[in-house]
N, C-alpha and C positions, 0 to 999 in steps of 0.2 A: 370502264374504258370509254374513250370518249368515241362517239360517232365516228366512220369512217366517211369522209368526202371526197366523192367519185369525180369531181369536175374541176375543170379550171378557166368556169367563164370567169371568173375573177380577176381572172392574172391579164397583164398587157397583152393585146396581139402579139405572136408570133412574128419575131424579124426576119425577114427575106433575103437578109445578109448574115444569119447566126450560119458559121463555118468552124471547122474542126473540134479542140474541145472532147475529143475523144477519147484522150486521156482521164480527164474527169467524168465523164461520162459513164467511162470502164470501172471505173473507183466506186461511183454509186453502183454501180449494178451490184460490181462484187459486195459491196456491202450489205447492200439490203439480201442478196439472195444466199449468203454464207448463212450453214446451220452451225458454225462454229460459236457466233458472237452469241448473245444473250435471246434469251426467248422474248417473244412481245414487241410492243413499239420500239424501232428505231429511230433515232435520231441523227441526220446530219448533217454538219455545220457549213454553208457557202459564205465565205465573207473578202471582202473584197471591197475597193472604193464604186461610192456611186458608180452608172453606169459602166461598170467593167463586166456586166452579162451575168450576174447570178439568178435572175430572174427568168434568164433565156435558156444558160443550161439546165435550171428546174424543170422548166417548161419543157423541152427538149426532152428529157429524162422519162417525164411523164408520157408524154406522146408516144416515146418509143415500147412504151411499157404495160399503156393499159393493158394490155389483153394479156400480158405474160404471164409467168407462176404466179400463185394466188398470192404468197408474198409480197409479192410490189402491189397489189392491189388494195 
């Protein structure tokens, strides 16, 4: 398996205008934290035109998650 990578100085700063989005927000969570789906790596897909925020709700996702179940980690 490949390395798990705990950070995301990579990614763009945080926008100081990212609002709601909550909906997909709810969508990753349940996904990554259901023990129904498959064991192991998850994968899943944001796609979307240029800037319409999939980089912000990853980031968002993250932020709100490090420290949660060891899953999202």
């Amino acid at each position: 398996n490949p390395p798990v990578v705990r950070s995301i100085k990579q990614c763009p700063p945080a926008s100081t205008a990212f609002t709601g989005r909550k909906d997909i927000l709810l969508k990753l969570e349940e996904y990554f934290t259901s023990t129904s789906l498959s064991i192991g790596q998850k994968v899943f897909v944001l796609y979307g035109l240029g800037g319409a925020g999939k980089t912000q709700i990853a980031r968002k996702f993250i932020e709100q998650n490090q420290s949660g179940p060891a899953s999202l980690r």
